[in-house]
N, C-alpha and C positions, 0 to 999 in steps of 0.2 A: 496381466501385464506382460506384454512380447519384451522379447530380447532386440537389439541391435548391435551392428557392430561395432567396437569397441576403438567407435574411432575420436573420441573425447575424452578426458580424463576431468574427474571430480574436481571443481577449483577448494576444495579443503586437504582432502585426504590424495588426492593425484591417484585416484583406482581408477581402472578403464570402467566407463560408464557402458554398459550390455541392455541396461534396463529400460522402459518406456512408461510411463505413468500414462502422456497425453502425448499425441502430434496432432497440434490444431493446425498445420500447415504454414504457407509463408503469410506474413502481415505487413503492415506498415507500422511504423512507432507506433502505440500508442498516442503519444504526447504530441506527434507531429501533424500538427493542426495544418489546415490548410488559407492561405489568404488567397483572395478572388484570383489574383496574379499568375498563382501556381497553379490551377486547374486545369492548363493546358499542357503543362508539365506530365510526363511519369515520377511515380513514385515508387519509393522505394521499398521491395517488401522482402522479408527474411525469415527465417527459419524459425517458427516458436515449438521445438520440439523440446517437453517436456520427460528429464529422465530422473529416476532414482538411483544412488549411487547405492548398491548392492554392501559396503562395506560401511559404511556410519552413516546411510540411510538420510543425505542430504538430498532432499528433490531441487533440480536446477534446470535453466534453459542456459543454452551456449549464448555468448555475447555474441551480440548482432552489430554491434556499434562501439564506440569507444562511451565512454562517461562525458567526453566533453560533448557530443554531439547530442547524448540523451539529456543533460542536464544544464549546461552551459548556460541558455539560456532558457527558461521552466515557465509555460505555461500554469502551473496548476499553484495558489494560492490560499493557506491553510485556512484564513480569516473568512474567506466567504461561505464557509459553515460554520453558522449558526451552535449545533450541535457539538462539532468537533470541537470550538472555543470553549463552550462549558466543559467538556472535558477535561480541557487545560487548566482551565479554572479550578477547578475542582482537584484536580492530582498535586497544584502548586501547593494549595491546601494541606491535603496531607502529606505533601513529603517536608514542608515547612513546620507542622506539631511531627509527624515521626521523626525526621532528623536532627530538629533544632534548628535548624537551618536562620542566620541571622544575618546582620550586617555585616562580622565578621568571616560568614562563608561564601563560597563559591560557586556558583551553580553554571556549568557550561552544557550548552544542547549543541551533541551536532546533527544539521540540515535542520537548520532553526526555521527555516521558510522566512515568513514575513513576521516574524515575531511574538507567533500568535502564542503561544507558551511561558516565554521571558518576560513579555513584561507583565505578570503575573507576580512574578519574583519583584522585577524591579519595584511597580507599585507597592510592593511590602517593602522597600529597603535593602533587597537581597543583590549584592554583586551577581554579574552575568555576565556572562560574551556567548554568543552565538554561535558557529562557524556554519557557512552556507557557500555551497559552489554557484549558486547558482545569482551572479552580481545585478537583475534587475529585483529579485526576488527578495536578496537582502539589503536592496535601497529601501525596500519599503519597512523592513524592520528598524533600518536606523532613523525613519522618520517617525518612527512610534517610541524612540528612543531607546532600541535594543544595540549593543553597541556588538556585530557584527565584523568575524573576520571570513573575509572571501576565499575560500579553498576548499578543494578535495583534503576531506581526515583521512588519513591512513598514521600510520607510525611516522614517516616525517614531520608530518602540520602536527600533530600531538606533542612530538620534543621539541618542536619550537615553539609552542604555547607554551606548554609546559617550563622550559627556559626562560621566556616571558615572564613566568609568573602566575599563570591559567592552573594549575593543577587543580583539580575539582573534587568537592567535600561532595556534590551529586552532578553526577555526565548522568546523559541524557538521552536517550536519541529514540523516537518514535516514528515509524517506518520507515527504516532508514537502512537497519540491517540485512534485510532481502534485496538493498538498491544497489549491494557495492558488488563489483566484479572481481574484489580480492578481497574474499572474506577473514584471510589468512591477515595481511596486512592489517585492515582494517580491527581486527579485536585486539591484534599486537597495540595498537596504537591506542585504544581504550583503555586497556592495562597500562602502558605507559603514563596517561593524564590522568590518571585515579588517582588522590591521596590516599599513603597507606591504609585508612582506615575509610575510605569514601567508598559511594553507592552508586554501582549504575545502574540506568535503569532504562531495560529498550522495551518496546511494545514492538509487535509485530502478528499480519494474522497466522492466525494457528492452524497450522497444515490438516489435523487432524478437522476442524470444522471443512476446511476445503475441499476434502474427500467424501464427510458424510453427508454437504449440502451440496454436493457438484457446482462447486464456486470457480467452475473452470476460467469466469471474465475477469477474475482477479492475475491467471497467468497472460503477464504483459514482458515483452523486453527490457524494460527498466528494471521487473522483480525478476533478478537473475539467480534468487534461493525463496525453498516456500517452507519454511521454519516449522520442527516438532520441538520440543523442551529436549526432547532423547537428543538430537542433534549438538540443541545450542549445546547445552551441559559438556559434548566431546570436543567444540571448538574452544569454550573458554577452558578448558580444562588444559588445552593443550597450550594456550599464553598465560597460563598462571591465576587463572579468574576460578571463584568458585558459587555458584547460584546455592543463595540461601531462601527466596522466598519466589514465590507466583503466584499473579491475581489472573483469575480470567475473566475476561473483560466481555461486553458487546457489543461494543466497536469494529468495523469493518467487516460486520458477519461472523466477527468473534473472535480474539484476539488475547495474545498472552501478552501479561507486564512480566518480564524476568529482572529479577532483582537480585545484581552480584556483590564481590567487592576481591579484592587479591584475595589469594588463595593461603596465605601468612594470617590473614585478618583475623584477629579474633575476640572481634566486637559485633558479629553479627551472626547468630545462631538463625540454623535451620527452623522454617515457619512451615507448618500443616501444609498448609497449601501447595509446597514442593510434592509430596507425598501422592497428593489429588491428581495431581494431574500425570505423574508417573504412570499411575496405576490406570487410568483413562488409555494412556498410550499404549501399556503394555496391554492392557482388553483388546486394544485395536488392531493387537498386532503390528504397529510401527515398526518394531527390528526385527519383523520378517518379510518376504515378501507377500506373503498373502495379504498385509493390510495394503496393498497398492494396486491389488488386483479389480479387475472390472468397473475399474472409473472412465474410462475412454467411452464404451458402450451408454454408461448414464449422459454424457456429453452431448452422445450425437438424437439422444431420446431430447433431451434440451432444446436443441438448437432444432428438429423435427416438429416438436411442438409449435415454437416461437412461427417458423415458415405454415404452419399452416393457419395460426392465428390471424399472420398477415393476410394470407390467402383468401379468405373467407372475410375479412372486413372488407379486400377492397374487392369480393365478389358481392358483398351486397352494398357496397357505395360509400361504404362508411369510411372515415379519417385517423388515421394515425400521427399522430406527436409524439415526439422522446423530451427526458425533463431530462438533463444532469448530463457536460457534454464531458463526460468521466472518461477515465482510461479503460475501466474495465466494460464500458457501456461501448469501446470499441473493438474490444476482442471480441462482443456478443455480438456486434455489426457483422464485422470482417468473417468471424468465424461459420454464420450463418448466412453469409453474402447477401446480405439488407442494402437495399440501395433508396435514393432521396425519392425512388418510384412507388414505395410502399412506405417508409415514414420522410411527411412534408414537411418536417423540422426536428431540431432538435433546441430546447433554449435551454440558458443557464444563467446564473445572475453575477459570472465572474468577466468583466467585462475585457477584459486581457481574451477572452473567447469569443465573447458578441464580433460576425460580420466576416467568423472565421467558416470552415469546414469543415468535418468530421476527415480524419484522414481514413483513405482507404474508400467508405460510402458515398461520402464527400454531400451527405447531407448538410445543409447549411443551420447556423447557429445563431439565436436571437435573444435577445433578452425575455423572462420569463412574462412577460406585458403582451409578447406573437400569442400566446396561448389565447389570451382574452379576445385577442383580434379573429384570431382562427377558430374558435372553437369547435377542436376536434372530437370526437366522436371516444376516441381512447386516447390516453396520456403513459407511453410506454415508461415506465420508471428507470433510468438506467443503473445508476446508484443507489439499489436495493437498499443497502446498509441502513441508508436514512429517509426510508420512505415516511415514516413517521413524521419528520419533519419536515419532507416535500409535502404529503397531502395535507400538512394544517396550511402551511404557508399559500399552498393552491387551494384551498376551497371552494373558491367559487368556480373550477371545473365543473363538481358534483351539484352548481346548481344550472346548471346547462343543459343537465344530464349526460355531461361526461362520463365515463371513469377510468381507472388506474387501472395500472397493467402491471404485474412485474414476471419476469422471465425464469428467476431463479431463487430457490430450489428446482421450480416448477411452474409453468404457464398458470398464473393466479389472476383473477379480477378482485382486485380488492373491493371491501363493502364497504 
């Protein structure tokens, strides 16, 4: 891990940041798709240099943009995975028998997206509100009939739900806490909408997987923190929150649920599972520097692989396709400088995407039906996470004699 100089300060703890985890160099948004219009356009590319803060051990990238610009209005759609909705399903489940959770409780998520979560609650009978900055994104919750209010959470929109009547018996919020550029605010305002004896409850991926899988395509501009438990723990600690339980999950390559409540509360005793994954982080080394060392080096063995893969299929004539036109599928573009000359597409089945362009590569994007038409030779996976559930949904790739591709941990052909 090199040093730099200390010309940023931690947005938690305000220490000058010296440290370097990654400089994947400049990008474009992630999220910032391209329409046919803009390709004659420059884009816009910025700094994703990833640092640790030497003092409570928060990993961050410097904001590149405001929040209205990265989120305002949001390509990305939680319903058109498959996967990720059972998940929702399933958490609604048990936080409904562990809480009690009924007609008379509460349940608020913030960055509800299109509802994919809530009305899990609702179809049980459970009150809800949503909040979502992002106003095309939560049109489509309130047509699912999530009742949705449009804002940036931080501590303001919290005392005004709150005042409303919102205060919630379980808040919510599933990748959402690595999205805000004022983490400070933003937990203030969590603490705030909690009932004295309410649950929240964030999911987020877990830094520690991001380091021992070189999940470097997950650092995007949007994710402006890359979350260990050591950390969370020192931020709600410091607005009055205190973490009594953690599941680790295998969502997004592997993901913590951290489960709080005020720091007064005393309805909610410490669960094992806090303990587990302490002890994980402190083996890791997380509050030293050593656990942040020599990840830059596995990066660029990555992203050296990837280039030669491509190299070599269109040295012998063969075809590349990308599946899943992801955010982290464009840090892996951008970072290894992939252009639409080595893969001839990328499809996805979120049609808010269909007819757009990857920004930066500016490979074009189709719905997952191009595959059939093209049938490529390789089908680069970009959204590892849920290769599982791209390769049942694509099968008849593998009767073409196609196959799959994924890039990370490590250049794989799946079987």
């Amino acid at each position: 891990m090199s040093t730099v100089p200390p010309s940023v300060c931690c947005q938690f703890c305000r220490e000058p940041l010296t440290r370097t985890l990654v400089d994947l160099g400049k990008t474009p948004l992630s999220n910032s798709y391209l329409a046919a219009k803009d390709l004659d356009r420059p884009e816009g590319h910025f700094p994703l240099h990833t640092r640790v803060c030497g003092k409570c051990r928060l990993v961050q990238v410097e904001a590149a943009a405001t929040p209205a610009e990265i989120f305002g209005h949001y390509a990305y759609f939680s319903s058109y995975s498959t996967s990720w909705v059972d998940h929702a399903r399933r958490f609604s489940e048990l936080a409904r028998a562990r809480w009690g959770l009924n007609e008379a409780s509460k349940v608020v998520e913030v960055a509800s997206n299109d509802g994919y979560l809530l009305r899990h609650f609702v179809a049980a009978g459970v009150p809800v509100l949503g909040v979502e900055p992002a106003a095309n994104v939560a049109e489509s919750a309130r047509a699912a009939g999530v009742e949705t209010d449009v804002a940036f959470f931080g501590l303001e929109t919290a005392q005004r739900l709150k005042n409303a009547g919102h205060a919630a018996d379980l808040l919510v919020g599933n990748n959402v806490f690595a999205h805000v550029p004022d983490i400070n605010d933003f937990t203030a305002g969590l603490a705030c909408l909690l009932k004295p004896d309410g649950v929240l409850s964030l999911e987020f991926p877990h830094l520690l997987r991001l380091i021992e899988d070189v999940q470097f395509d997950t650092i995007y501009h949007e994710h402006f923190s890359y979350l260990s438990l050591l950390t969370t723990e020192r931020i709600f600690a410091a607005h009055g929150l205190r973490v009594f339980d953690v599941a680790e999950l295998p969502t997004h390559g592997g993901s913590l649920r951290v489960m709080a409540c005020l720091a007064a509360s005393t309805a909610h005793p410490e669960r094992p599972g806090l303990a587990k994954v302490r002890l994980d982080e402190e083996r890791a080394r997380l509050d030293q520097d050593e656990g942040y060392e020599g990840f830059a080096p596995k990066v660029t063995a990555v992203c050296a692989d990837l280039q030669a893969f491509l190299r070599q299929a269109q040295a012998e004539g063969r075809t590349v396709a990308a599946y899943g036109a992801a955010a982290k599928g464009n840090t892996l573009l951008n970072c290894c400088g992939i252009t639409a000359e080595q893969i001839i597409c990328v499809v996805d089945r979120n049609p808010h995407k269909q007819g757009c362009f990857m920004p930066g590569s500016r490979i074009p994007i189709h719905a997952p039906e191009k595959l059939t038409e093209l049938k490529p030779d390789y089908v680069l996976i970009l959204p590892w996470n849920i290769k599982d559930e791209i390769t049942a949904q694509m099968a008849e790739v593998r009767g073409w004699g196609g196959q799959f591709v994924i890039a990370i941990p490590s250049l794989t052909l799946l079987p």
